[in-house]
Wavefront OBJ file of the C-alpha trace (Angstrom):
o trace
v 89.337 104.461 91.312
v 87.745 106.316 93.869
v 86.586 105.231 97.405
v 85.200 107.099 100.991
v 82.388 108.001 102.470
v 80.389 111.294 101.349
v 81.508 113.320 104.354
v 84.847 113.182 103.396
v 85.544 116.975 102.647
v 85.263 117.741 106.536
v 88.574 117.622 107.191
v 87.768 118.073 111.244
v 85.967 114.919 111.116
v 87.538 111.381 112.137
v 86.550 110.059 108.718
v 89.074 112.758 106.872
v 91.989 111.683 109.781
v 91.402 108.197 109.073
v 91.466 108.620 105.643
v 94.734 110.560 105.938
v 96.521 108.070 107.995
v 95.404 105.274 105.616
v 96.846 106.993 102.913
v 100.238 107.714 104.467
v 100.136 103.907 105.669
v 99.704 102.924 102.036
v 102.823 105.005 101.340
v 104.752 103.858 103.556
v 104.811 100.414 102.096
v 105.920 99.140 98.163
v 103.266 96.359 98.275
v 100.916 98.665 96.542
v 101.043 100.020 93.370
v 100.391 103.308 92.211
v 99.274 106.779 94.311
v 97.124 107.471 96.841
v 95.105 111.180 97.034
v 92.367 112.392 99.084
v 89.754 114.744 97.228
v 86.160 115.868 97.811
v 85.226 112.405 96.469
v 87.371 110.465 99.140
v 90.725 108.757 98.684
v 91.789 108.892 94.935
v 94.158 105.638 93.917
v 96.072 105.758 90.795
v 96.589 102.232 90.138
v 99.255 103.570 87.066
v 103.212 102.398 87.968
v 105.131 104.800 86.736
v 105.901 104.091 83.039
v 108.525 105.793 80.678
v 106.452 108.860 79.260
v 104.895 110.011 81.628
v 108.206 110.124 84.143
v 110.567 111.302 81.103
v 107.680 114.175 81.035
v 108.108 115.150 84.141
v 111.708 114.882 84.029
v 112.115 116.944 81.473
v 109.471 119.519 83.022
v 111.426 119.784 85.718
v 114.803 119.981 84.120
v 113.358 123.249 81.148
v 111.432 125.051 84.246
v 115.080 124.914 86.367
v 116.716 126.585 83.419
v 114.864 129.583 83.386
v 113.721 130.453 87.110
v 115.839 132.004 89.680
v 118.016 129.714 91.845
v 115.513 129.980 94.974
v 112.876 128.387 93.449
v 112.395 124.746 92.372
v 110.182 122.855 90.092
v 109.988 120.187 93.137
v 109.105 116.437 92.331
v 107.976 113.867 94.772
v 106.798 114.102 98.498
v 105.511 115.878 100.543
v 101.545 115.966 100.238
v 100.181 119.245 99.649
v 97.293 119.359 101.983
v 94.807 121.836 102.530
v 93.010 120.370 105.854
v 89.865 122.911 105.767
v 89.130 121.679 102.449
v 90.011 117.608 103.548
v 92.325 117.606 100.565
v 95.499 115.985 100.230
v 97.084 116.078 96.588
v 100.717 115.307 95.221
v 101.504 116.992 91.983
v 103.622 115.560 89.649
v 105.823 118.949 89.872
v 105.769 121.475 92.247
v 106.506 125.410 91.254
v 107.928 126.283 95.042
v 110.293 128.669 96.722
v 113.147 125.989 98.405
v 112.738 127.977 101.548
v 108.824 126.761 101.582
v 110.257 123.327 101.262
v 112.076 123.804 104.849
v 108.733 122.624 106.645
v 108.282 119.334 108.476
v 105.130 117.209 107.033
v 102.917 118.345 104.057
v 103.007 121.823 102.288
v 100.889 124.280 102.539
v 99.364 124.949 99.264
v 99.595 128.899 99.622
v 103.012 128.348 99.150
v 102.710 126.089 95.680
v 103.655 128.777 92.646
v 102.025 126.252 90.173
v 101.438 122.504 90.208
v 101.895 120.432 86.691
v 100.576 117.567 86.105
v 101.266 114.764 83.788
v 97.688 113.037 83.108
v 97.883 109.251 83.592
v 97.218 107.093 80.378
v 95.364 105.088 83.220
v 92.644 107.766 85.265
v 92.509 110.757 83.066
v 89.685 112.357 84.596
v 91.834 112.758 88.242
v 94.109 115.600 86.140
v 91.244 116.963 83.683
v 88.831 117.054 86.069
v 89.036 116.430 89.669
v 92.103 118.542 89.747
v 90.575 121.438 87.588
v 88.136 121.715 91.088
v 90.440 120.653 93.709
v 93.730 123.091 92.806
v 91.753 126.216 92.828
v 89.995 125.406 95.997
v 93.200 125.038 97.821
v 94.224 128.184 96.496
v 96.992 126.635 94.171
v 97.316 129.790 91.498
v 98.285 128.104 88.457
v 97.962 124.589 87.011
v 99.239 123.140 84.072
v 98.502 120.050 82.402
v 100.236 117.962 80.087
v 98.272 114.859 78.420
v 100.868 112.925 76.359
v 97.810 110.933 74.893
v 97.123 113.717 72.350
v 100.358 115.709 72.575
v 98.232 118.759 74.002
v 97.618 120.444 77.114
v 96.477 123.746 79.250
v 97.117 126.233 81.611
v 94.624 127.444 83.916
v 94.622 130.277 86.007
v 93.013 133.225 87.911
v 90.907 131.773 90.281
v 87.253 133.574 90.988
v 84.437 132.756 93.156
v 81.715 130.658 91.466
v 77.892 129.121 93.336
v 80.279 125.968 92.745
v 83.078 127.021 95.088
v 86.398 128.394 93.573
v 87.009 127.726 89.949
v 90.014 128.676 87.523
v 88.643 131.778 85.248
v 91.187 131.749 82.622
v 92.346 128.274 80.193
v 95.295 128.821 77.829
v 95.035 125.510 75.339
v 98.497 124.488 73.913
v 99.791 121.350 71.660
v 103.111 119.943 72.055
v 105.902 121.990 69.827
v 104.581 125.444 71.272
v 105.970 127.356 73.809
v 103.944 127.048 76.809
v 103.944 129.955 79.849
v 103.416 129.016 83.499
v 103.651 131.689 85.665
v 106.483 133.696 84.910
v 108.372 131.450 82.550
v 108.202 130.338 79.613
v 109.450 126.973 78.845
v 109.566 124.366 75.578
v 106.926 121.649 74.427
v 109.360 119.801 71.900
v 110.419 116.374 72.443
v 107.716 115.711 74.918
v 107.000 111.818 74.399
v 103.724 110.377 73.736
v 101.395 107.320 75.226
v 101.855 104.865 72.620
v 98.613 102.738 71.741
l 1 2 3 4 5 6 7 8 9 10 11 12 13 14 15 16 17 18 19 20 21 22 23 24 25 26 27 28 29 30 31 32 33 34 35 36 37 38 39 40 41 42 43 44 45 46 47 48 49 50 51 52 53 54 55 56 57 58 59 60 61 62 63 64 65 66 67 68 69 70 71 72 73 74 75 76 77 78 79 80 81 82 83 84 85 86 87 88 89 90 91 92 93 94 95 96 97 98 99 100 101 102 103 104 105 106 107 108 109 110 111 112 113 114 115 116 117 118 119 120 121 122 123 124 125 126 127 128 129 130 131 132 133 134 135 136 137 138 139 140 141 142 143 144 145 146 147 148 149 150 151 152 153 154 155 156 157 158 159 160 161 162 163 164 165 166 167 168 169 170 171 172 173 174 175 176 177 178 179 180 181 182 183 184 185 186 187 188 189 190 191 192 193 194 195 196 197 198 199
C-alpha cells in the first residue's frame, strides 16, 4: 500500500520531513505491523510480518555472502534506513553489501556507500521489489541489486546504471532460477536450498 502526497520526492520540502518522522515514529513502536519506506510515490507500507521463507532467505543470504567476502565487509541486515535526501528516498533492504567501517555512522546510510542491496520480494507487495525498487536503487546510486522472489524460485541481478529521459535506470539484468550460482558484485554465492512461498 502506498500513501503521500505527489510532492513527495522533494526531499527539502516539509511534506518529505514529515513523512520521514512519521515513518521513524511508526518504527519506533510494535503496534504496527510490517515496514515502512518512503519512495517517489510517498510512504511505502509492507503490511507482510515476517514469515519463515522469506527470513530463512535472507538468513541464509547473509550467512553464503559472509563466506566468501573479505572480513571488512558485511552482508548487513536490519536498520539503519538508507536514505538518499535529494532524491526524498528512504529504503531498507533486506541485506546490505557494506564495508563495516561505513556502518560506523550515526543515523541512516548513505547509499554511496551500499556495495549491493538484496532483496527478498514479499509474497504480500511484489511490485515494491520488482518494480519500485528497480527505479528507486539506481537513482540513489545503489550499484547493484539483486532480487530473490521465492514465489517462482527465480530471480535477477541488475546492474550498471546509465542515464535514461526517465532518470537513472539499471542497464544490465542477469535472470537466474534457484539451483544456479548467482554473482553479485564480486562474489559468487549458491541458490540451493532457497525455500519457496507455499500456496
Amino acid at each position: 500500500m502506498t500513501i503521500a502526497p505527489d510532492d513527495a520526492r522533494r526531499s527539502g520540502s516539509h511534506v518529505y520531513r514529515a513523512m520521514r518522522d512519521l515513518v521513524q515514529s511508526m518504527d519506533d513502536t510494535d503496534t504496527i505491523p510490517g515496514k515502512f519506506e518512503i519512495t517517489q510515490e510517498g510512504i511505502v507500507h509492507d503490511m507482510m510480518s515476517p514469515i519463515g521463507p522469506h527470513e530463512l532467505t535472507v538468513l541464509r543470504l547473509r550467512k553464503r555472502l559472509e563466506k566468501v567476502m573479505p572480513e571488512e565487509i558485511v552482508a548487513h541486515t536490519g536498520e539503519p534506513d538508507v536514505e538518499c535526501q535529494s532524491e526524498g528516498i528512504m529504503r531498507r533492504p533486506d541485506v546490505m553489501v557494506i564495508a563495516e567501517a561505513d556502518m560506523e555512522t550515526e543515523g541512516t546510510f548513505d547509499p554511496h556507500t551500499i556495495c549491493a542491496a538484496i532483496e527478498v520480494v514479499s509474497r504480500s507487495n511484489p511490485d515494491n521489489d520488482w518494480v519500485s525498487k528497480v527505479r528507486d536503487y539506481p537513482l540513489i546510486g545503489l550499484p547493484i541489486y539483486a532480487i530473490f522472489d521465492p514465489r517462482t524460485a527465480t530471480g535477477a541481478v541488475l546492474t550498471d546504471i546509465h542515464p535514461t529521459p526517465e532518470g537513472p535506470r539499471y542497464a544490465t539484468r542477469k535472470d537466474f532460477v534457484y539451483g544456479e550460482d548467482v554473482t553479485i558484485g564480486d562474489w559468487t554465492i549458491s541458490t540451493d536450498d532457497l525455500p519457496r512461498y507455499q500456496d
